[in-house]
C-alpha positions in Angstrom: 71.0 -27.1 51.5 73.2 -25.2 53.6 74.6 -23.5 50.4 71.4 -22.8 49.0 70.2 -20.7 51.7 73.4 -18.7 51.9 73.1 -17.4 48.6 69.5 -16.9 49.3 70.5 -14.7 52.6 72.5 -13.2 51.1 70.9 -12.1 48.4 68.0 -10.8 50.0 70.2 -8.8 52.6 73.0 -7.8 50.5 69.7 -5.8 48.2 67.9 -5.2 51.2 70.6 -2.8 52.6 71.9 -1.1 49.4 71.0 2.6 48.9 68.9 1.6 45.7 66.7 -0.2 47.6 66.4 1.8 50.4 65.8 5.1 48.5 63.8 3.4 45.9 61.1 2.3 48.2 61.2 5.6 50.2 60.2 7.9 46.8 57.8 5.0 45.8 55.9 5.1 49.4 56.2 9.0 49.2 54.6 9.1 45.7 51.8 6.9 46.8 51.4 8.8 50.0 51.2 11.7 47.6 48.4 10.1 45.5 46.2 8.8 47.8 46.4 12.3 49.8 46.5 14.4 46.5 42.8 15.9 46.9 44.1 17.3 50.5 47.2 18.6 49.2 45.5 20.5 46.3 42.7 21.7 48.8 45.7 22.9 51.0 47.4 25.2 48.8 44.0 26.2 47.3 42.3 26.7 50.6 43.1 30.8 50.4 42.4 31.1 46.6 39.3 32.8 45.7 38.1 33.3 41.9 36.5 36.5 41.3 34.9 37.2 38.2 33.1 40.2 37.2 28.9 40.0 35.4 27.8 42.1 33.0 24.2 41.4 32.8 22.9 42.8 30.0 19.3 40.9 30.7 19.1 42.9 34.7 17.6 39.5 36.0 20.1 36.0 35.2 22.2 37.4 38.0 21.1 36.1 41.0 20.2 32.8 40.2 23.3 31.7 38.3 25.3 33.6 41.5 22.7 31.0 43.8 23.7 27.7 41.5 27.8 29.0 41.5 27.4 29.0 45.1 26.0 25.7 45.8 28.4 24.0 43.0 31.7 25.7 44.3 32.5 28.5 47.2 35.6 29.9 46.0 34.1 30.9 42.5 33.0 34.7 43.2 30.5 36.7 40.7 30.3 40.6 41.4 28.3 42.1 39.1 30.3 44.6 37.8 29.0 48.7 37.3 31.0 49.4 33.9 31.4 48.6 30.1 33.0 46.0 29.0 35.8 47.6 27.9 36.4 48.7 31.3 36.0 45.6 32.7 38.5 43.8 30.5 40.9 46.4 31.2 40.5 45.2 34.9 40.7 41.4 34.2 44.0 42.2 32.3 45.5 44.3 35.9 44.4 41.4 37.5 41.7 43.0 39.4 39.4 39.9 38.3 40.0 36.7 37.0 37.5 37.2 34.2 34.7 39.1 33.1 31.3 37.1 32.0 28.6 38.9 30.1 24.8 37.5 30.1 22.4 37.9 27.7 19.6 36.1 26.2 19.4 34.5 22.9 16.7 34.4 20.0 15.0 31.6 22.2 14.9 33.9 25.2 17.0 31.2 27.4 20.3 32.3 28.9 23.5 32.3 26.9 26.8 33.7 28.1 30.1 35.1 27.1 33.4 34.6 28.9 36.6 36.6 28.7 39.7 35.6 30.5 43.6 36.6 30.7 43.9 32.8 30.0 41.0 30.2 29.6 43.4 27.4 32.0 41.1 27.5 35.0 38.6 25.0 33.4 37.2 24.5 37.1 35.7 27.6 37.6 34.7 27.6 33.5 32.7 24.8 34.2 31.2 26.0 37.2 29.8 28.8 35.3 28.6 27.1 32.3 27.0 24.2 34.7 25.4 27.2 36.5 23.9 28.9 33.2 23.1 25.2 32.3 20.3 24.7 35.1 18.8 28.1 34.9 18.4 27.0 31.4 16.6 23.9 31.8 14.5 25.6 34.5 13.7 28.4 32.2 13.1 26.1 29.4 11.1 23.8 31.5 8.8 27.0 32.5 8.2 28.2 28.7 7.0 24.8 27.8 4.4 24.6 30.8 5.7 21.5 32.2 4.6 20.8 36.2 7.1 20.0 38.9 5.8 16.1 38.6 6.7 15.9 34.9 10.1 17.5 35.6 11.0 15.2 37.7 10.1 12.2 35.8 11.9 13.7 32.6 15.1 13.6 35.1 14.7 10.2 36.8 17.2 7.8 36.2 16.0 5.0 34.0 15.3 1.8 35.6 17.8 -1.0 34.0 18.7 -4.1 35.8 21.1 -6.7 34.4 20.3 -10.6 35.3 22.5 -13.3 34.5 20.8 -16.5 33.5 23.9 -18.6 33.6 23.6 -20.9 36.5 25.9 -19.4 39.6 26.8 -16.7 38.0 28.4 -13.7 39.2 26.5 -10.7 39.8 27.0 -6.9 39.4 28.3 -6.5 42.7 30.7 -9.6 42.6 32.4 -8.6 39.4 32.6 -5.2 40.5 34.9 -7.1 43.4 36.6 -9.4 41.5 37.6 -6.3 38.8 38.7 -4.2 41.8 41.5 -7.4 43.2 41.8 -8.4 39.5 42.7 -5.1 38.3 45.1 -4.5 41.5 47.3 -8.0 40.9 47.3 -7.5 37.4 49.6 -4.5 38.5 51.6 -6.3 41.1 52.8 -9.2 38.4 53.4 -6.5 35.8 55.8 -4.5 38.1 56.8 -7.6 40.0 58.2 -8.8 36.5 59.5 -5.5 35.1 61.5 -4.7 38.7 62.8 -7.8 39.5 63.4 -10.0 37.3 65.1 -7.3 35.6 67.2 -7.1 39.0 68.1 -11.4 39.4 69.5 -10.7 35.8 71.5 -7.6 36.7 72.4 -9.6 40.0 74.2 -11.9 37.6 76.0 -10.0 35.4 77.4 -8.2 37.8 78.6 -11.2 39.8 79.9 -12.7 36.1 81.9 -9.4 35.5 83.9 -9.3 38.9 84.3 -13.1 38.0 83.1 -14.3 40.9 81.0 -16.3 39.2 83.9 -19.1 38.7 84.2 -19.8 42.2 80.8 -20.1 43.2 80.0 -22.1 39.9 82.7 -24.9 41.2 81.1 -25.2 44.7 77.4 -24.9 44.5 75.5 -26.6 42.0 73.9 -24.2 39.4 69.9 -25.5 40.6 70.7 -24.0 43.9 72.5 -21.0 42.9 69.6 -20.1 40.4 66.9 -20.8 42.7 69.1 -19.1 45.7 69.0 -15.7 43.3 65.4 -16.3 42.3 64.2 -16.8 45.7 66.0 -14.1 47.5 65.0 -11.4 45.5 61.4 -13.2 45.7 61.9 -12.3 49.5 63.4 -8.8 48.6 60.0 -8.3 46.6 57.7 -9.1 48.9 59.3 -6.7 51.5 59.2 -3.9 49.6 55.4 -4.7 48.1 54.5 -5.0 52.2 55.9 -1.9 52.8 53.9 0.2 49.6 50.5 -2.2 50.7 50.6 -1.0 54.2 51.4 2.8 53.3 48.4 2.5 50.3 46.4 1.1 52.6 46.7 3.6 55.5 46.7 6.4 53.8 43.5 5.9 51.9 41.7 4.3 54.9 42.9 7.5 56.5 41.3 9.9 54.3 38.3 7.5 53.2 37.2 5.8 56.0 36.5 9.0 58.2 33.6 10.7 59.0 31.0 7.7 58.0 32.2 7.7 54.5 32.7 4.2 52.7 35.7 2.2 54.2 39.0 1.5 52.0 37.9 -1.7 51.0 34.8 -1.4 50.1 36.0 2.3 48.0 37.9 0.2 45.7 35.1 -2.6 45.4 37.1 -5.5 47.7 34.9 -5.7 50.9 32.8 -9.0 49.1 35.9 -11.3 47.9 35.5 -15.0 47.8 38.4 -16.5 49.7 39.1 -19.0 46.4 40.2 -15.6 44.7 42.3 -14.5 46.5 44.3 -17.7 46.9 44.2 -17.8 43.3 45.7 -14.8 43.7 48.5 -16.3 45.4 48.9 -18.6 43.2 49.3 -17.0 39.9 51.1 -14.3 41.7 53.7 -16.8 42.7 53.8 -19.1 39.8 54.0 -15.8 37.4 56.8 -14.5 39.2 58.9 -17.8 39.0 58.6 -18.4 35.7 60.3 -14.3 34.7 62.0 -14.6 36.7 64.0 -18.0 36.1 63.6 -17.3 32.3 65.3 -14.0 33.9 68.4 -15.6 35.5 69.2 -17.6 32.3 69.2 -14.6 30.2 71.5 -12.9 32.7 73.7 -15.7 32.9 74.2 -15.1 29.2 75.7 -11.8 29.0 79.0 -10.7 30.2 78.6 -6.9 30.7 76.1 -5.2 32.3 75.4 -2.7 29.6 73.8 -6.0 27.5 71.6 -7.3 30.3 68.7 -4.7 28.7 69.2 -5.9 25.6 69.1 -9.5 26.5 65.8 -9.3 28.7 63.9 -6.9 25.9 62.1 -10.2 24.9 60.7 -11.4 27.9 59.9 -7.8 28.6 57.7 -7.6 25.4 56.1 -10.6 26.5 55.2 -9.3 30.2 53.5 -5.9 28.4 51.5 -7.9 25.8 50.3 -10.2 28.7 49.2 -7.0 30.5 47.7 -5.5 27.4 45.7 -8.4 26.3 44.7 -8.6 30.0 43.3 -4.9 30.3 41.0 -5.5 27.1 40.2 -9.2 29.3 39.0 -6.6 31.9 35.7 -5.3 29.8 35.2 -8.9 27.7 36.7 -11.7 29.9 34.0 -14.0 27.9 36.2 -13.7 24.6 37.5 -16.0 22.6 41.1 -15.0 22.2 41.2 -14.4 26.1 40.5 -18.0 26.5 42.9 -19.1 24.0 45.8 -16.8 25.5 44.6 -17.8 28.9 46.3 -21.3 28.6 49.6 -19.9 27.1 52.0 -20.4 29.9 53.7 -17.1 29.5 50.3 -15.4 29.7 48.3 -17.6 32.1 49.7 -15.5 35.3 47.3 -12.4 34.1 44.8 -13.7 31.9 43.8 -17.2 33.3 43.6 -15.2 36.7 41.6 -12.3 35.1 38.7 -15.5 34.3 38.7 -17.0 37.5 38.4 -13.7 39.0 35.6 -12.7 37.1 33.6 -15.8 35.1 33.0 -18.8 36.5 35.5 -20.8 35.0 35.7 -24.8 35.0 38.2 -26.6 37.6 39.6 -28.7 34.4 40.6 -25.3 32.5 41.9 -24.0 35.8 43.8 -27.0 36.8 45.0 -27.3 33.2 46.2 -23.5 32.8 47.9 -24.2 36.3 49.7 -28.0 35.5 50.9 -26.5 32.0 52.2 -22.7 34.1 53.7 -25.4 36.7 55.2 -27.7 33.6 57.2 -24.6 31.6 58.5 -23.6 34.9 60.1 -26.4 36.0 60.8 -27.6 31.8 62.4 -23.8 32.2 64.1 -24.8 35.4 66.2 -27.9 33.9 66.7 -26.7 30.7 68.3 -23.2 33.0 70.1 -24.7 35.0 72.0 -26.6 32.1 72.3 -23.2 30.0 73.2 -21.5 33.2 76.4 -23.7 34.6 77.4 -23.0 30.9 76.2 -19.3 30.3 77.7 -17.9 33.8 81.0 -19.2 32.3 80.9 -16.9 28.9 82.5 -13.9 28.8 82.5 -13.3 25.0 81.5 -9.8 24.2 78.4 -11.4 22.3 74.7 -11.0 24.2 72.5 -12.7 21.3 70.4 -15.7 22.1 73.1 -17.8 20.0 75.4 -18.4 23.6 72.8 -20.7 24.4 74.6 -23.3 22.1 77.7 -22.1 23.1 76.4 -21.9 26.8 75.3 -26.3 26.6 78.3 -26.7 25.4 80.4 -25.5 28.0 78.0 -27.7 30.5 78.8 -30.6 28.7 82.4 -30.2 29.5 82.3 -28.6 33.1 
């Protein structure tokens, strides 16, 4: 065992030291700083910016309600009414004395229409502002003409009642599948990257070993189980790190700029305050289990290739596999009840993601659980002996051939090792 967990070490240090890594996970905590903070950066270098645009009101009256309804919708969107024609006030917009010029009238109806002349029509926010201005003088105006008291206005506006009940025995309500979709939705993410990142990296890991032919010396001293699983493991570890690095920087920046002044906390902002603790060890599991299987079917396929330039070429397979999982999962997300999302669930390949994506949100029975479990568990270690065999072999080719035919060549050369 001693062997097993120096590979392992060293592994996970030798990647947890390089440059890649380092600078990798710096830009990707930066970038989701930058997300979870992009309202405040956008607010910062906007803070100064004031829209002015100039009125024409041709009706002597829309003015001062529509500049009342701006206001309250959006403070740095200015309307001057402007002492001119409207020739002269689009020679202005086009100095860049204003950022537009908008002329109100009435139509046939006698309710408020509007026209809106800009250098460029790109500033949609304070477009909208406008029109969403004009739009509740309308309704008030229209509401007026057609007699209608404050009572009825009201009730025309009121939300319609509509309540959803489940008659399915312990089933999960509204709030709890909005829960289950928040965690769902976020490890649904994790594998998918997980997979794409890492198990792209074990097979890189052992190409590039194979190429400085290393590869033959530690093939003769360690079994190829425990130099696998060593690689496998290690950057397991790797990948954990760097996830527990972006969590904590996610999760303290949006805390940060969420959790303040009595507004919802993080976890309840992204629907995870009410999770049942059998979800998230599900969670664990499938999370776990998911990342074993890519990434053993990873090492075998880079234990088949000689160069590094083929290692994308030889992994394009599972990769396809990983996205469909993930694309099948995100329609899962709106119809978990369907029938080809239970059928896919129990494929091992797609059972990380989509048997996951049912627990999480129906109540599913503990023999379909268990069974979608027992068969991930079965191809994983089925996938483990049947690597191990190819990989003693497949570490050992250096033909200039990356197709899936090595495998052949691959049991052959572990026959006779």
């Amino acid at each position: 065992m001693n062997k097993f967990w120096i590979i392992l070490l060293h592994t996970y240090l030798n990647k947890l030291k390089s440059k890649s890594f380092i600078i990798t996970t710096i830009v990707t905590a930066l970038f989701i700083f930058g997300i979870s903070n992009l309202e405040n950066i956008i607010n910062y270098f906007d803070k100064d910016e004031k829209t002015v645009v100039s009125v024409i009101d041709e009706t002597g009256e829309l003015l001062p309600f529509i500049k009342e309804q701006v206001k309250s919708t959006d403070e740095k969107v200015t309307l001057e009414l402007y002492d001119g024609t409207l020739e002269e006030a689009e020679k202005d917009v086009t100095e860049g004395k204003y950022e537009g010029v908008l002329t109100l009238s009435y139509n046939d109806e006698g309710l408020p229409k509007g026209t809106y002349k800009a250098n460029s029509i790109t500033n949609s926010d304070a477009t909208f502002t406008m029109q969403t201005a004009m739009q509740q003088v309308k309704v008030a105006m229209a509401t007026n003409q057609l007699g209608l008291t404050e009572t009825q206005i009201s009730q025309l506006y009121e939300e319609v009642e509509f309540e959803t009940v489940a008659l399915e025995e312990n089933a999960k309500t509204e709030e709890e599948l909005n829960s289950a979709r928040g965690i769902v939705y976020i490890l649904l993410f994790m594998i998918y990257m997980a997979v794409i990142l890492y198990a792209n990296m074990i097979a890189m890991e052992v190409a590039t070993e194979k190429s400085s032919r290393v590869m033959e010396i530690l093939i003769s001293s360690v079994s190829p189980v425990k130099q696998m699983f060593g690689k496998i493991l290690g950057i397991a570890l790797l990948s954990i790190t760097q996830f527990g690095v972006l969590l904590l920087v996610g999760y303290f920046s949006i805390k940060q700029n969420v959790g303040s002044s009595g507004e919802p906390g993080f976890l309840q902002f992204v629907g995870l305050d009410n999770i049942p603790a059998s979800t998230i060890i599900y969670a664990v599991i499938f999370f776990l289990l998911g990342y074993l299987l890519f990434a053993t079917l990873a090492a075998v396929l880079g234990s088949l290739v000689s160069r590094i330039e083929d290692v994308q070429q030889m992994i394009t397979p599972m990769t396809l596999l990983v996205v469909a999982a993930f694309m099948i999962a995100m329609f899962g997300l709106g119809n978990p009840e369907n029938s080809f999302i239970t059928i896919t669930s129990f494929i091992p390949f797609f059972s990380p993601m989509i048997m996951f994506l049912r627990v999480g949100m129906l109540n599913v029975p503990g023999w379909e659980v268990a069974l979608g479990i027992g068969l991930l568990v079965g191809t994983i270690i089925l996938l483990a002996l049947f690597g191990a065999r190819v990989y003693r072999g497949g570490v050992l080719l250096y033909d200039k051939s990356s197709s899936f035919k090595d495998v052949k060549k691959a049991l052959q050369l572990t026959k006779k090792s």
